[in-house]
C-alpha positions in Angstrom: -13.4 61.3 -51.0 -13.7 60.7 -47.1 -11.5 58.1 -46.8 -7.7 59.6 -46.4 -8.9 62.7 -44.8 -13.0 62.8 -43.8 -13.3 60.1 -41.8 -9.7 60.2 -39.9 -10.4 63.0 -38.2 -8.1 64.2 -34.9 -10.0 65.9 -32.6 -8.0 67.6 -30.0 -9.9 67.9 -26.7 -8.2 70.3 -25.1 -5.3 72.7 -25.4 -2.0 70.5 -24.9 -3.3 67.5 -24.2 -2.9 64.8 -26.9 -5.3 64.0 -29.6 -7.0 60.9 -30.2 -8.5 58.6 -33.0 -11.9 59.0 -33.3 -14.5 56.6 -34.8 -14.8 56.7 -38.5 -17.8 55.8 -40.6 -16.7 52.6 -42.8 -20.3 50.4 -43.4 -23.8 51.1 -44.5 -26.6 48.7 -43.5 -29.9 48.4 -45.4 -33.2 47.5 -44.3 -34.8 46.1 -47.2 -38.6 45.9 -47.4 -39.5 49.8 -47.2 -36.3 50.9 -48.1 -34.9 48.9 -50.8 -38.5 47.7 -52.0 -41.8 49.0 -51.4 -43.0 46.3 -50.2 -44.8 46.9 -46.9 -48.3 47.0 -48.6 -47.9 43.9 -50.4 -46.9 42.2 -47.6 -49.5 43.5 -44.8 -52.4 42.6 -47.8 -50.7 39.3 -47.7 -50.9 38.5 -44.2 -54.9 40.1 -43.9 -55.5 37.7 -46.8 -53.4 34.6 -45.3 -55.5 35.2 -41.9 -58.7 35.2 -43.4 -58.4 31.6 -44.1 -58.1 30.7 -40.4 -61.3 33.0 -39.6 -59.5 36.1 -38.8 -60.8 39.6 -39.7 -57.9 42.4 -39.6 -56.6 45.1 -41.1 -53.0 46.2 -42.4 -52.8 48.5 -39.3 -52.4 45.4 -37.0 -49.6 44.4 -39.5 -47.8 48.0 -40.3 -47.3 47.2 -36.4 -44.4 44.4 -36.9 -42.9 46.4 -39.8 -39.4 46.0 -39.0 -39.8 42.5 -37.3 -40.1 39.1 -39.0 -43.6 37.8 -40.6 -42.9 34.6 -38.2 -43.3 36.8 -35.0 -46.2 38.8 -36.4 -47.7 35.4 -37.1 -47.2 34.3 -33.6 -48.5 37.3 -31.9 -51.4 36.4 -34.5 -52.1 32.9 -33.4 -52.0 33.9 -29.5 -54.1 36.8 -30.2 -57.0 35.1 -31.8 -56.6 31.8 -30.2 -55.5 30.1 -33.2 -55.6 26.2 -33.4 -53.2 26.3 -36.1 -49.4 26.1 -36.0 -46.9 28.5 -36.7 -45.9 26.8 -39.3 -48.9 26.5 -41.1 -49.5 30.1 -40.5 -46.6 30.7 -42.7 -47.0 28.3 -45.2 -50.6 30.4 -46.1 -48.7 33.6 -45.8 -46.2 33.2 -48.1 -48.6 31.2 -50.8 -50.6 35.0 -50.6 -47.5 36.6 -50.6 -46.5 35.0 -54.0 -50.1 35.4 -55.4 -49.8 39.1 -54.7 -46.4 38.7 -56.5 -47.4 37.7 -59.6 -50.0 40.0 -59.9 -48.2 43.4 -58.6 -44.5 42.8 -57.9 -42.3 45.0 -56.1 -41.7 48.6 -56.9 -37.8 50.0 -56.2 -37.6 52.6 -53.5 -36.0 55.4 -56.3 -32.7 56.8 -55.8 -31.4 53.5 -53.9 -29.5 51.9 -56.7 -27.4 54.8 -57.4 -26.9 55.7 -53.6 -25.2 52.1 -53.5 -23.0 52.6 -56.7 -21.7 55.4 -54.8 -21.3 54.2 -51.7 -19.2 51.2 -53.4 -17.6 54.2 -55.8 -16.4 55.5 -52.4 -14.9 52.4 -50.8 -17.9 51.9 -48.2 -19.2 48.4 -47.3 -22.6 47.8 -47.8 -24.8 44.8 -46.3 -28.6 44.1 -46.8 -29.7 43.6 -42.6 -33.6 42.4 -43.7 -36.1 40.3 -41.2 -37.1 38.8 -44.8 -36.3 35.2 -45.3 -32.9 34.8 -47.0 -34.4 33.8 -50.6 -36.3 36.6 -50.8 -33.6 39.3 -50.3 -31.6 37.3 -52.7 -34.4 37.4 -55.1 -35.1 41.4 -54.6 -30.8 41.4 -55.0 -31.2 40.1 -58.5 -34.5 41.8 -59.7 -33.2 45.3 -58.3 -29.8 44.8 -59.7 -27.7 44.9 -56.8 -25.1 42.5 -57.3 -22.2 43.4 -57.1 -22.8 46.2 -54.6 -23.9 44.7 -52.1 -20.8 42.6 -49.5 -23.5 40.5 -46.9 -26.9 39.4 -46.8 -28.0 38.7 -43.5 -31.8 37.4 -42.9 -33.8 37.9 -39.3 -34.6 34.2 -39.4 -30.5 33.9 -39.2 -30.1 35.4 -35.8 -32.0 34.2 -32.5 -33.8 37.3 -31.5 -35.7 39.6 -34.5 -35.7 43.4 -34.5 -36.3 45.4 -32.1 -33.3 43.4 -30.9 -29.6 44.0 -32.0 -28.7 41.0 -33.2 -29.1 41.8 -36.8 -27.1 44.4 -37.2 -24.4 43.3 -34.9 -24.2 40.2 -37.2 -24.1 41.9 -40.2 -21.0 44.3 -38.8 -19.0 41.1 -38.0 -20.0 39.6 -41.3 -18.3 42.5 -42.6 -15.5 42.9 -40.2 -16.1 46.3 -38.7 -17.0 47.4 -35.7 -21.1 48.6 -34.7 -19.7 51.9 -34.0 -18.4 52.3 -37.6 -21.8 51.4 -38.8 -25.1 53.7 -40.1 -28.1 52.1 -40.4 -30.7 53.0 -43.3 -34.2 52.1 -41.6 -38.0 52.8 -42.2 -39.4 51.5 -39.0 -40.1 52.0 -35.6 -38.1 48.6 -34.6 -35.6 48.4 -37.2 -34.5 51.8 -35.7 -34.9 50.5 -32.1 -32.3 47.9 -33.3 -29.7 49.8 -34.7 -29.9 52.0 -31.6 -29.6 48.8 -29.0 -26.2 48.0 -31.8 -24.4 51.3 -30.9 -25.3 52.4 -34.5 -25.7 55.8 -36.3 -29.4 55.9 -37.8 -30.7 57.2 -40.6 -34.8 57.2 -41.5 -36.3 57.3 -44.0 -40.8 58.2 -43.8 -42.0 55.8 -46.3 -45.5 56.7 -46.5 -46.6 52.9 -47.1 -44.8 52.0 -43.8 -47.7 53.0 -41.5 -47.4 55.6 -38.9 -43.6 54.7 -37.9 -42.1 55.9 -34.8 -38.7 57.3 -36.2 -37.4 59.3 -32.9 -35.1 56.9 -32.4 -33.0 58.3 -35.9 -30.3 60.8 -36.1 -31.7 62.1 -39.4 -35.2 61.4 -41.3 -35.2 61.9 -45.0 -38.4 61.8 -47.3 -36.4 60.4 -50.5 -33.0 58.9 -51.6 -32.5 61.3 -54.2 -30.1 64.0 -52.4 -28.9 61.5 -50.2 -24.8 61.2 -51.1 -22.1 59.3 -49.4 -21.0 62.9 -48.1 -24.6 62.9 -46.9 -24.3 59.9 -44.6 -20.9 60.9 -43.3 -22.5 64.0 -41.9 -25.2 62.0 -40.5 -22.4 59.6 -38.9 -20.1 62.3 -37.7 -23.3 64.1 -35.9 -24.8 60.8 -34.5 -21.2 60.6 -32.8 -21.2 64.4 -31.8 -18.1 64.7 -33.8 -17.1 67.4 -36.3 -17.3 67.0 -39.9 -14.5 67.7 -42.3 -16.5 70.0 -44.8 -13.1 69.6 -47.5 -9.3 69.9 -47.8 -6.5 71.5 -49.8 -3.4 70.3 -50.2 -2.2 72.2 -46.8 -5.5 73.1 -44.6 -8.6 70.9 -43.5 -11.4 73.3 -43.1 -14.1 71.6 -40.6 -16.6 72.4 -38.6 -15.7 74.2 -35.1 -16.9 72.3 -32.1 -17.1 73.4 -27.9 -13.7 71.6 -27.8 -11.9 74.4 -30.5 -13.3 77.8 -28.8 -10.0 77.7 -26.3 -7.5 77.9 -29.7 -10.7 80.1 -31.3 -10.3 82.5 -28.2 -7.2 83.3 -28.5 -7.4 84.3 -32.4 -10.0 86.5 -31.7 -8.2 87.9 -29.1 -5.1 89.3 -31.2 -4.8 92.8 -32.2 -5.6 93.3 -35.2 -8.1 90.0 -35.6 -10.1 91.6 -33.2 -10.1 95.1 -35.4 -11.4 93.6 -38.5 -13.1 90.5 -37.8 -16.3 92.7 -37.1 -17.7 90.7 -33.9 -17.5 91.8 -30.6 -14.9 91.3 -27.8 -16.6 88.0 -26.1 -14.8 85.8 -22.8 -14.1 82.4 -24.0 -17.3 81.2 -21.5 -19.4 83.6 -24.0 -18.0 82.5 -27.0 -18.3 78.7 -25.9 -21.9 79.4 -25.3 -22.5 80.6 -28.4 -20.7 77.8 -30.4 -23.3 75.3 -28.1 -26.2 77.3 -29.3 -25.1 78.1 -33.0 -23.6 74.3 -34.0 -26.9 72.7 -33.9 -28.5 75.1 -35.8 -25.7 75.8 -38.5 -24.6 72.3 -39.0 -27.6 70.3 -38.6 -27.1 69.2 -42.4 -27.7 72.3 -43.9 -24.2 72.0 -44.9 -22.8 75.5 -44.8 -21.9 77.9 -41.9 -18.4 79.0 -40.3 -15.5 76.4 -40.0 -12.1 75.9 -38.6 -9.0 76.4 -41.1 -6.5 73.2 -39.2 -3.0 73.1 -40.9 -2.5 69.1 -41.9 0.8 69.0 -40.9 -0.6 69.9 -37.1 -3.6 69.7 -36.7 -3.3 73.2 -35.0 -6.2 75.8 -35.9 -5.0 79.0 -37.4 -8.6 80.6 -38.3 -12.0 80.5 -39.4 -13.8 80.7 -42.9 -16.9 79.6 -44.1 -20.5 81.0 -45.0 -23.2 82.8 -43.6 -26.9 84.1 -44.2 -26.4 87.6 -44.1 -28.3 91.1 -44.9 -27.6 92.7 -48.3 -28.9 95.5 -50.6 -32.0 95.0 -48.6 -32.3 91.1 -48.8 -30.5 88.3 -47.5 -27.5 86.8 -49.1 -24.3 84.5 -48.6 -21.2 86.1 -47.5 -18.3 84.7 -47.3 -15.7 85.6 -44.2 -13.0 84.3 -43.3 -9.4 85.3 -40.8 -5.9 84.1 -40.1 -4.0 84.2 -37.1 -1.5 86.6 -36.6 1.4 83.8 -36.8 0.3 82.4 -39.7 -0.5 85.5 -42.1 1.8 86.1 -45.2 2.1 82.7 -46.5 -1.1 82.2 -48.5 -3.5 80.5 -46.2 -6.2 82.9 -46.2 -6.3 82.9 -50.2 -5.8 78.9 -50.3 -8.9 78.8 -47.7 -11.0 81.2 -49.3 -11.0 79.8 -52.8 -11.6 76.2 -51.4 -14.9 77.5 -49.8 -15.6 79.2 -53.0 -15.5 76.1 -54.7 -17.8 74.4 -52.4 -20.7 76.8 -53.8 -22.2 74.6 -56.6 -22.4 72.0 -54.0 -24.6 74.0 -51.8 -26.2 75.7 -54.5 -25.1 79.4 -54.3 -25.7 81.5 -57.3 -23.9 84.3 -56.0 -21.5 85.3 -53.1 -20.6 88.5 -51.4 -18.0 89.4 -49.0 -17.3 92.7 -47.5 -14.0 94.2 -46.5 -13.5 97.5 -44.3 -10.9 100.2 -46.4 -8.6 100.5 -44.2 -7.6 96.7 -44.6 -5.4 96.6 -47.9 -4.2 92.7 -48.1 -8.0 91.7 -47.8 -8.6 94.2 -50.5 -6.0 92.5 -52.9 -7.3 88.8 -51.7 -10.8 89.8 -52.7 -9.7 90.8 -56.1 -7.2 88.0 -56.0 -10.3 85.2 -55.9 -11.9 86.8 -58.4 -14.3 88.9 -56.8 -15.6 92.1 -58.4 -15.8 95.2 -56.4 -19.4 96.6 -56.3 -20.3 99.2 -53.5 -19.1 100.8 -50.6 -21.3 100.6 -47.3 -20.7 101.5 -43.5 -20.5 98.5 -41.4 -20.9 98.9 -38.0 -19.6 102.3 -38.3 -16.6 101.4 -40.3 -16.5 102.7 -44.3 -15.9 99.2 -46.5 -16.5 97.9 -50.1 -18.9 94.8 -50.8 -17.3 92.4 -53.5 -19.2 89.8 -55.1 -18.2 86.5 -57.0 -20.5 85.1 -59.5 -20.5 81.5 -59.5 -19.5 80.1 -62.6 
C-alpha cells in the first residue's frame, strides 16, 4: 500500500523553492534471539551451566549483559574475567554442547505475532533480512523450525562481520546484502546493543521489551512495543517516517494525499487560514504564522506520535500544493469526549469536490483507528457544509452554540 504513494513522499521545504526526494523506507532487519525466538533464557542457562565446568559461579544477569552481542565475546570477557586457563575455543565448544542439551529438553518458543508480521511485510513488497550475532546454522535452523522460508531475502550471522554488535557492521552488511541503502532500513531489536548498532548504521529502530531479555536499555529506539500483534507494515512506516522527522502519508484518493502537517507546511497553512471566509467558519482564532508554527511544534509530537489520528494536510497529487486541512480530533460532546471530524478548503479550490472526496476518505479510515462513532459540527449560516454533511451520510442530531455561533451536530455511525 506504501509503495506508489507512502513512501515517495515530496516534502516541500519552503514556499517556492523546489521539492526534494526524501528517504523512503524499503527493508526490515530482524534480530533474532529475543525477537524472532525466545531464546535469551535458554541461552544465558546455557552459558551459567557451560561455566560451571571451568569453576565459575554466575548468574544469567552477567549474561543478559551481552544480549545483543555474540556468545564468543561474552565468552571472552568470561575467560579474562575469571582468569580462565582455557581457550576460547574450548569455552565454546562447552557452551554450545549445554546449549544443545537445553535444546532437546525445552526448545525454542516463537516470539507470537512475528510470522505473520513477515507475511505482510513480504505481502507489501518490503525486504526482509535476519541481522542475528547467532552462528549462521542456528538462524538457519530457527528459519526452518519457525517457518520462515520464503520470507525471509538474507541471513547475516555476527561471526560473519569483523566487529559484533554494539558495532554497525551487521546491519550495514545486511543492507548491502540486500542492496538498499542504511537509511532505507528499520531495525527490529530487543537489546541494549543491538539498538546501539542500528543507531551507529544510520537506521530507524524499533524495540521491542522482551521481558526474558534482562533489564535492556532501549533509549536508543524510535519506538518500543510490548508485542508483535498490532504491529503492521503501516506500523513500521510511521515508525520510519518519524525516526527521519518526516511526515507520514496517513492515505490517498484518487486526486488528494491527506498527510500529516509538519513546521515546513504552516507558511501554505497561513495563508488558508487567513482567507475570508476560512477564517469565519473554521472556528480557531486569528494566529501570526510564528504562533501557528509554534503550535504545529508543540501539537505534532503529541498528535502523531503513533496514535494515528489527528489533523492533516489535504495535497492535490497532481501538485503537491496544499489546499486544506481534515482529519480528527478528541473533542467535548454531550458532556463527554468524542471524535469529530473537521475539515476546510481553500478558497481557490472550493466547488469541485475536494472537501467531500477528503472527508469520506477520513471517514473510511475509522475502523482502522477504531472509532465507533463520529460527530462533526457545522455553524447554520454555512449551507454547502450543511449539504456535505448530509451528503457523507451523516445524520443531523442537535443544535448547539459554538463559540457563540448557533450550529447543528451531525453524527455518522460507523458501519
Amino acid at each position: 500500500m506504501h509503495q506508489e504513494y507512502f513512501v515517495q513522499v515530496l516534502l516541500k521545504l519552503d514556499s517556492g523553492k523546489e521539492a526534494k526526494e526524501v528517504p523512503m523506507l524499503k527493508a526490515i532487519l530482524f534480530d533474532m534471539d529475543g525477537v524472532i525466538i525466545d531464546s535469551e533464557p535458554l541461552h544465558a542457562a546455557a552459558a551459567v551451566n557451560a561455566l560451571k565446568k571451568f569453576g565459575v559461579t554466575t548468574t544469567a544477569k552477567f549474561c543478559y549483559s551481552f544480549i545483543g552481542s555474540t556468545a564468543k565475546h561474552m565468552l571472552e570477557v568470561a575467560k579474562e574475567k575469571w582468569g580462565l586457563s582455557a581457550p576460547v575455543e574450548e569455552l565454546m565448544r562447552a557452551n554450545e554442547e549445554a546449549k544443545k542439551e537445553l535444546l532437546r529438553q525445552e526448545g525454542y518458543p516463537a516470539i507470537p505475532g512475528i510470522l505473520p508480521l513477515m507475511e505482510s511485510l513480504n505481502h507489501e513488497g518490503y525486504q526482509i533480512a535476519i541481522a542475528s550475532s547467532s552462528p549462521l546454522e542456528e538462524i538457519f535452523d530457527t528459519v526452518n523450525r519457525q517457518h520462515l522460508n520464503g520470507l525471509v531475502h538474507k541471513i547475516i550471522s555476527g561471526m560473519q562481520v569483523a566487529h559484533p554488535k554494539p558495532a554497525p557492521d551487521i546491519f550495514l552488511t545486511a543492507a548491502k546484502e540486500l542492496g538498499v541503502l542504511p537509511d532505507e532500513c528499520l531495525v527490529i531489536e530487543d537489546s541494549t546493543n543491538g539498538l546501539n548498532a542500528a543507531k551507529a548504521a544510520g537506521m530507524a529502530r524499533l524495540a521491542f521489551r522482551n521481558p526474558n531479555s534482562g533489564n535492556q536499555d532501549l533509549s536508543a529506539a524510535n519506538y518500543i512495543v510490548e508485542g508483535f500483534d498490532e504491529v503492521t507494515p503501516d506500523f513500521l512506516y510511521y515508525v520510519y517516517q518519524h525516526a527521519h522527522r518526516l511526515p507520514a502519508v496517513i492515505t490517498t484518493t484518487s486526486r488528494l494525499i491527506l498527510r500529516e502537517l509538519f513546521p515546513q507546511d504552516m507558511p501554505a497553512l497561513y495563508k488558508i487560514l487567513s482567507e475570508p471566509s476560512t477564517a469565519q467558519y473554521c472556528g480557531e482564532p486569528v494566529r501570526t504564522l510564528e504562533e501557528l508554527t509554534s503550535l504545529s511544534e508543540a501539537y505534532i509530537p503529541a498528535a502523531y506520535h503513533f496514535r494515528g489520528f489527528g489533523l492533516w494536510g489535504i495535497f492535490l497529487k497532481s501538485t503537491g500544493e496544499l489546499i486544506g486541512r481534515c482529519g480528527f480530533e478528541t473533542t467535548p460532546c454531550d458532556n463527554s469526549t468524542g471524535i469529530e471530524l473537521g475539515y476546510l478548503i481553500s478558497e481557490n479550490f472550493r466547488n469541485h469536490g475536494y472537501a467531500h472526496e477528503a472527508a469520506s476518505a477520513c471517514l473510511s479510515l475509522c475502523q482502522r483507528f477504531g472509532f465507533s462513532t463520529v460527530f462533526c459540527v457545522v455553524r447554520l449560516d454555512n449551507p454547502s457544509s450543511l449539504h456535505l454533511s448530509k451528503k457523507l451520510g451523516m445524520r443531523m442530531e442537535n443544535e448547539i452554540l459554538r463559540n457563540g455561533n448557533p450550529c447543528v451536530v451531525f453524527r455518522f455511525d460507523v458501519p
